[in-house]
N, C-alpha and C positions, 0 to 999 in steps of 0.2 A: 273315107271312114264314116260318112252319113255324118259329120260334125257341119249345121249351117250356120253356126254364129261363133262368133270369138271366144275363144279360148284364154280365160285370162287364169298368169302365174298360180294365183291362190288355189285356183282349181284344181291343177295338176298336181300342187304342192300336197294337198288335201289325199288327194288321189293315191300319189305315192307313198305319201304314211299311211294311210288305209290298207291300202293291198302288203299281202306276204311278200319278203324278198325273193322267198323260190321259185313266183312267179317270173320274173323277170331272169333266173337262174338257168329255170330250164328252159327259158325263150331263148337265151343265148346260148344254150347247147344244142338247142335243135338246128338257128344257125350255123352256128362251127361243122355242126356234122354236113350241111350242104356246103361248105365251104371248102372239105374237107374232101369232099367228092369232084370237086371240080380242078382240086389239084393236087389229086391221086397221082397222077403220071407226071409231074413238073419237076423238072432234076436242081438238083440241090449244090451238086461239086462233085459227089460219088457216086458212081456207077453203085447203085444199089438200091434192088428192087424192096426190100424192108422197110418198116417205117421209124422214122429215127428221129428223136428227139431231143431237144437240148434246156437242161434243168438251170435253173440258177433263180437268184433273188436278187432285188434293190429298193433299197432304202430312201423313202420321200420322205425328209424334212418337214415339219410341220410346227406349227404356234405351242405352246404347253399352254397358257391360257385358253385359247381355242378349242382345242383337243386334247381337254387331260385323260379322256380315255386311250391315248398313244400314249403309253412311256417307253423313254428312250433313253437320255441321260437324263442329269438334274434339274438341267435348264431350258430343257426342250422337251418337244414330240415326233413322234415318227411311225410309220407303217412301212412295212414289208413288203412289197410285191414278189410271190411267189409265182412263175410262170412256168410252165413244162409247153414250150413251143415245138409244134410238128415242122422240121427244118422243107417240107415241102408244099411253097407259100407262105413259110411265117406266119401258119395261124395258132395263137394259143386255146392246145386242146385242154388247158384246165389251169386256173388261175386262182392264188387264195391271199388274202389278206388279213396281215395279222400286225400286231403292235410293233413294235419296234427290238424289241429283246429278243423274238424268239428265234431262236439259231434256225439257219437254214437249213440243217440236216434233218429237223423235227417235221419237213414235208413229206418226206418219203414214207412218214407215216401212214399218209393220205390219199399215195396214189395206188392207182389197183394197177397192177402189173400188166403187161399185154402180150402177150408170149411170143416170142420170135422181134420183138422191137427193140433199138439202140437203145440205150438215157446217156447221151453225154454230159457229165459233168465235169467240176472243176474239185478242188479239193478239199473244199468246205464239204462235201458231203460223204467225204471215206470214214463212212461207219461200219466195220464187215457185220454187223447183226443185220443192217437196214439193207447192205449188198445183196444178203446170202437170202434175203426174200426174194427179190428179183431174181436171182438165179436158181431159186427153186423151183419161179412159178414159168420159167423158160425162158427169159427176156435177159438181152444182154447189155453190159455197161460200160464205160469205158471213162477210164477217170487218171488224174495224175496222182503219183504215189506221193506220201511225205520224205523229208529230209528224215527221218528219225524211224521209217520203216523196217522194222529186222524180220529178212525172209531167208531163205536157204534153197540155192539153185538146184536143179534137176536134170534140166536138157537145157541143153542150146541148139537152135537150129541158124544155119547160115544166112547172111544177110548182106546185102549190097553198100557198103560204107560211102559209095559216091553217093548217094541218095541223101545220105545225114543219117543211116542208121545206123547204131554204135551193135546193142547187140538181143537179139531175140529168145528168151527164156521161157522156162516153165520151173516155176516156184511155189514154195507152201511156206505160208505165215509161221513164223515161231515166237510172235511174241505171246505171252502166256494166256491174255482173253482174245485177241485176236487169232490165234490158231483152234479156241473155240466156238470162235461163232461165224468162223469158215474155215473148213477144215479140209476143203478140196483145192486141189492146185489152180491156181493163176496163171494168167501171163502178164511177162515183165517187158515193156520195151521199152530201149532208151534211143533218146535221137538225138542231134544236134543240127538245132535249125540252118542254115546255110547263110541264111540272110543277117540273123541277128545275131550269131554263134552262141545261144542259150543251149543248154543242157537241159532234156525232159525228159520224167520218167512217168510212161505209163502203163497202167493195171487196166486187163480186160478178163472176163471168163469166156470172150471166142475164143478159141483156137482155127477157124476154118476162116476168117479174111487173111490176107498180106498182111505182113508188120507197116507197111508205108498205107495201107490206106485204115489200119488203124489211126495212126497220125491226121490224116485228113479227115477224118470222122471228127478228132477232138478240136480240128482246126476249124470248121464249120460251126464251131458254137460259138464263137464270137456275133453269131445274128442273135442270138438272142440279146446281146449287149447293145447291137442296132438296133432292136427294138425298144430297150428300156431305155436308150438315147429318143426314142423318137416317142415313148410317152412322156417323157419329161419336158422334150421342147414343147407340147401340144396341152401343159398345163399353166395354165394362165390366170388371173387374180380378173373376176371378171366386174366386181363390183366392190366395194366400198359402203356396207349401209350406214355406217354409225359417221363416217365422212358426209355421205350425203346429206342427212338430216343439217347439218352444219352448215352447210355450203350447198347451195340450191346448183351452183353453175361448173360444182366438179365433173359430174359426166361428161359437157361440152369439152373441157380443157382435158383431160384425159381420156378424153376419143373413148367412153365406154356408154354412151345411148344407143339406148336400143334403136334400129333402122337401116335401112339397104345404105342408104349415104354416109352412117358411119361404119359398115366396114372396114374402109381400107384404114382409116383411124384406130380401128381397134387393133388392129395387123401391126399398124406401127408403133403405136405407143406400148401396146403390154408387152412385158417382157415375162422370158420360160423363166420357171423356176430353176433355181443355182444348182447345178446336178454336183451332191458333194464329190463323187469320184472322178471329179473333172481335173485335168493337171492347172488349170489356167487356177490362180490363185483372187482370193477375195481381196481386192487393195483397199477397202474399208476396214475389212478386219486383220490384214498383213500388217497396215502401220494407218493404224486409228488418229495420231497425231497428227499427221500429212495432212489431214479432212480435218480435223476440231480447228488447228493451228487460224486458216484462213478465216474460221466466222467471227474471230474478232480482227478490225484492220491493225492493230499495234501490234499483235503477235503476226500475221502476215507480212507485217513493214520487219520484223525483225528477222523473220527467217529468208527475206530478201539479202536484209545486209550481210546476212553468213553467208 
């Protein structure tokens, strides 16, 4: 980069408030698009030449002190990560971040349609006004219907029940705004997994795939959930300023100085932030007592002798 002398933090730092963020906005879409090109042809799970994508959102945790620009509940913070990832490569072709309240379905504001492309989603996001965009502008979707759906069947076409599929329809919304703000037929398919014997019902506007690799379409969006597992383990607490001032020798003991030698230190000691959607439970916050109990020894000596 023609840089001969060192670069130090403040510089950068300076740097970065200085410049626009859309600088760096469309540096990383100009990326994505060669990325994008390089695994045009990389299969995914389904035989299909389309391009297909899988929507969702997750919730980072954050300080409310820190960041009261995130509100979330009362006693916290939080940001949204909005991702719409292209399932060929795993790269996200468009990313937004927003505070912690705003529903997930309020993205689909925000994406411009691509015509002839999948959106897989889940069911935070069956809203038939935000659907019937997509499906005006040519682009198809494929999502799981609610418990509390009222549609009215049409056709049925035959289907293979060894597979897990129960049965293949063509349906029109009759709930009273939802039959207004999509007012052309669906399709209905229900399946039952084999493995885990769950019942699913999904809502698409193809009609021209299989009802079974409709199913594997919506079963391929669990990568986008590998991916917002894999930015979570890869956020890390990297410093400490207001510790530091205090303590000249925290960096050493918490392996976070800058340098090739403390590497593998920094590997070991930081630890990912807590992904709330995790099943494994917080045992500080499961039972607080178990932990308070032992920092005095006479309440430790006591909950020995029980």
């Amino acid at each position: 980069m023609g840089i001969r002398s060192r670069v130090s933090r403040s510089t950068l730092a300076d740097a970065n408030e200085a410049r626009d963020w859309r600088i760096y906005a469309d540096f990383a879409q100009r990326l994505i698009g060669i990325a994008r090109k390089l695994y045009v042809d990389e299969p995914f799970g389904v035989d299909l030449r389309e391009t297909v994508y899988a929507l969702d959102a997750t919730t980072i945790d954050l300080c409310l002190s820190v960041f009261p620009w995130a509100p979330f509940r009362s006693t916290k913070a939080a940001v949204k990560l909005h991702t719409l990832l292209d399932l060929r490569g795993n790269i996200p072709a468009f990313i937004h971040i927003s505070d912690g309240k705003l529903h997930d379905v309020n993205v689909l504001d925000q994406l411009l349609p691509e015509p002839g492309a999948f959106y897989v989603m889940d069911r935070g996001y069956l809203d038939f006004e935000r659907l019937f965009r997509l499906h005006t502008a040519g682009s198809f979707f494929v999502t799981r219907g609610k418990s509390n759906l009222r549609v009215q069947r049409r056709y049925s076409r035959a289907v293979d029940r060894a597979t897990g599929l129960i049965c293949d329809q063509t349906v029109v919304l009759t709930g009273f705004y939802s039959s207004q703000n999509f007012d052309t037929p669906l399709r209905r398919i229900r399946f039952k997994d084999p493995k885990t014997g769950k019942r699913l019902v999904f809502l698409t506007n193809n009609f021209l795939l299989s009802a079974l690799t409709i199913t594997e379409l919506y079963r391929c969006r669990w990568q986008v959930e590998l991916f917002f597992k894999w930015i979570k383990q890869h956020l890390r607490i990297k410093q400490f300023d207001r510790e530091r001032c205090e303590d000249a020798d925290l960096d050493g003991r918490v392996g976070l100085r800058a340098g090739g030698d403390r590497q593998k230190a920094v590997e070991d000691s930081s630890q990912p932030l807590r992904n709330a959607t995790d099943p494994e439970p917080d045992h500080v916050r499961a039972n607080p007592f178990k932990h308070a109990a032992f920092s005095n020894p006479r309440s430790a000596k006591r909950h020995r002798t029980r």
